[in-house]
Each structure stands twice: as structure tokens, then as C-alpha cells.
KEDREN-54176 format. One line per 5 residues: number of its first residue (from 1); their letters; for each residue x, y, z of C-alpha. Coordinates in nm, 2 decimals, always signed. Layout:
NUM = a = X,Y,Z  ... $
REM end
This chain:
1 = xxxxx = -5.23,+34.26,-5.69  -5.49,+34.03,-5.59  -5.61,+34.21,-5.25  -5.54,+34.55,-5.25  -5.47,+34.70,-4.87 $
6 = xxxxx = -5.71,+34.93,-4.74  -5.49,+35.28,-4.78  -5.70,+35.42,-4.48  -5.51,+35.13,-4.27  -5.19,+35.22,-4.33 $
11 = xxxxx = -4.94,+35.44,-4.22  -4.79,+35.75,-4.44  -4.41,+35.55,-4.47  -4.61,+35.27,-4.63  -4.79,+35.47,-4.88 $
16 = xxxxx = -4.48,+35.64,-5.00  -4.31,+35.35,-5.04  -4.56,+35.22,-5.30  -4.62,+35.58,-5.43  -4.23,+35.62,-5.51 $
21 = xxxxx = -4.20,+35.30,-5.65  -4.51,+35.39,-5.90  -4.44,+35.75,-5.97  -4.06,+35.60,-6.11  -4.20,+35.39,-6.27 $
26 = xxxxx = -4.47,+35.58,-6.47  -4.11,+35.84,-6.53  -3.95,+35.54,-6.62  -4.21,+35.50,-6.92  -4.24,+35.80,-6.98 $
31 = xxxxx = -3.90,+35.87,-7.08  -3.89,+35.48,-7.27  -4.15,+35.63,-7.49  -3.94,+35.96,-7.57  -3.69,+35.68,-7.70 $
36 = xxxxx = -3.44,+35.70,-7.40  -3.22,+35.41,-7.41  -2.92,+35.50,-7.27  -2.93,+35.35,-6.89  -2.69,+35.65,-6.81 $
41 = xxxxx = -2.91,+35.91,-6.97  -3.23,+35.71,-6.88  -3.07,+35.75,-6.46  -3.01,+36.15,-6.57  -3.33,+36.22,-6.71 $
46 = xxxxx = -3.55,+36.05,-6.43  -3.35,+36.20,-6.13  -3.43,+36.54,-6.25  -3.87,+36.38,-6.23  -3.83,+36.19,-5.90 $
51 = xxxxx = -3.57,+36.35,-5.64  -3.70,+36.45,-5.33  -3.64,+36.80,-5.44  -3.83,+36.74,-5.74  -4.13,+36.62,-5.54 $
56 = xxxxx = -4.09,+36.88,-5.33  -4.14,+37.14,-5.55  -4.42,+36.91,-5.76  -4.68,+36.87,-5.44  -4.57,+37.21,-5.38 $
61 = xxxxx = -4.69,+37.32,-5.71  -4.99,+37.08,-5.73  -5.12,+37.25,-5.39  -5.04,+37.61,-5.55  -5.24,+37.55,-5.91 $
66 = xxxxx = -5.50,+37.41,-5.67  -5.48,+37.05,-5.86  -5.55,+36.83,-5.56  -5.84,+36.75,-5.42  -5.92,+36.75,-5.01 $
71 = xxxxx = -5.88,+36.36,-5.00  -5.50,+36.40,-5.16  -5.45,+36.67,-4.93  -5.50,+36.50,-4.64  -5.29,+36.21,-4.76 $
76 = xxxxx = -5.01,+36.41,-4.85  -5.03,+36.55,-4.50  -5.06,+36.19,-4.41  -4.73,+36.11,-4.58  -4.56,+36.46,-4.50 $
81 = xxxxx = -4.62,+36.38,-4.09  -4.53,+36.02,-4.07  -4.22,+35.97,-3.86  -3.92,+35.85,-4.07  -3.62,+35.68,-3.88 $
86 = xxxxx = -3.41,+35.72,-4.15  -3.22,+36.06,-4.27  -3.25,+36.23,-4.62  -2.91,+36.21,-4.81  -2.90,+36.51,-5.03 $
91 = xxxxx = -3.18,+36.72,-4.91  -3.31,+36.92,-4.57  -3.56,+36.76,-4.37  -3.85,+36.97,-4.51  -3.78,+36.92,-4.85 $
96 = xxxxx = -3.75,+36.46,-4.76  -4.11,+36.50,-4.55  -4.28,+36.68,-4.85  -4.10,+36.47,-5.13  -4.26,+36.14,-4.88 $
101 = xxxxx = -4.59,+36.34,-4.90  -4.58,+36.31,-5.26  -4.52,+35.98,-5.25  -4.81,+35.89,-5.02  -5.05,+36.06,-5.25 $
106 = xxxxx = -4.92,+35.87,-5.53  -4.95,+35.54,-5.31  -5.31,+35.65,-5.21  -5.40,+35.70,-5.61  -5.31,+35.32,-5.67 $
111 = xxxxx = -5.43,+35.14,-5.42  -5.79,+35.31,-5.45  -5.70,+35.23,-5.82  -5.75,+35.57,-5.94  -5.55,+35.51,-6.29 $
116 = xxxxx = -5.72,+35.79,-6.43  -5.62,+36.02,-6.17  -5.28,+35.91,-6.11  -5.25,+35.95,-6.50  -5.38,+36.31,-6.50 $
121 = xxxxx = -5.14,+36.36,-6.17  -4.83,+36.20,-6.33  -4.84,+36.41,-6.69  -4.95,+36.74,-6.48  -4.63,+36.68,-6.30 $
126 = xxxxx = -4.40,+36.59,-6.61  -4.52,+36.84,-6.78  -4.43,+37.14,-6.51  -4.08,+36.99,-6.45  -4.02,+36.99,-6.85 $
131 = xx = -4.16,+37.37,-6.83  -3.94,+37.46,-6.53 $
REM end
């Protein structure tokens, strides 16, 4: 990415939808480098990571371990408050708007190029879905 957008700019549906396409992908890579190959199993194993229930209960648990700092808080609010015009498919609306908080924060973590962060973020989050 050349010119990165100003996250501060841009609305909480935009964020998530960066932060959900680079939370997948990081699960994606993740589960490449456990030696999934099976597309089938690969699709299995990642749901379980990136569902909105899933992300739900991650930002849920990030919050509760006190792992986020007041920055990632107030994006994830960000994300969690934005007004979606389209309706969760397998989930209550709570569960979609924190799952899209999630998302945001992840969004937030690229854009300000936080790699470190979003690292530490990513393998606190694998790691308590593996233990779960």
C-alpha cells in the first residue's frame, strides 16, 4: 500500500472491513504453517478463529485479561457502534456489532502499521481459542 488512509478519517464499517480481511489472513497462515492443506479442513479450522462468534468472545476476552490499550478501545467502540445496513446471518445482533468491533481494531492495528502489535494481538487470540 503506497498511501495508507488516515484510520482517524474513517468510519468503523471501513476499518472492519480491512481488519477482517487481515485477521483471516494472519489465521490463514497460521494454520498453513501447522501444515493444513486440506482446503476443506483449512475452511473448518479457520471458521472456528474468525466467526463473528469467535470475535465476539476474543475482544470480549481481550477487554476481560485487560490486553487492549485505551486507543483499541475506543476503536473497537468505534467499529462496535458503526451502523451496518446489512444483517448478521448466523449470529444475534450483539454478537455481529462486537465481532465488527474486532475487526476495526484489527483494521486500526494495520493502517497505523502496528505489525508488532497486531502480531502480539493475533497469537493472544489464537492461542485462547486453541485453549477454549
Amino acid at each position: 500500500m503506497s498511501k495508507a488512509a488516515d484510520p482517524r478519517l474513517l468510519n468503523g464499517l471501513a476499518l472492519a472491513y480491512l481488519g477482517d480481511a487481515i485477521y483471516e489472513l494472519r489465521i490463514r497462515e497460521h494454520l498453513i504453517a501447522q501444515g493444513q492443506t486440506k482446503p476443506n479442513v483449512l475452511h473448518t479450522k479457520a471458521t472456528t478463529y474468525v466467526s463473528a462468534k469467535a470475535q465476539a468472545y476474543l475482544i470480549q476476552a481481550l477487554m476481560d485479561a485487560d490486553q487492549l490499550t485505551q486507543e483499541e478501545i475506543d476503536y473497537f467502540k468505534r467499529g462496535r457502534n458503526a451502523k451496518s445496513y446489512t444483517k448478521a446471518k448466523n449470529t444475534d445482533a450483539q454478537t455481529y456489532s462486537y465481532s465488527t468491533g474486532f475487526e476495526a481494531v484489527m483494521g486500526y492495528l494495520h493502517l497505523t502499521e502496528q505489525s508488532d502489535r497486531l502480531n502480539e494481538l493475533t497469537n493472544w487470540c489464537i492461542q485462547a481459542i486453541e485453549e477454549r
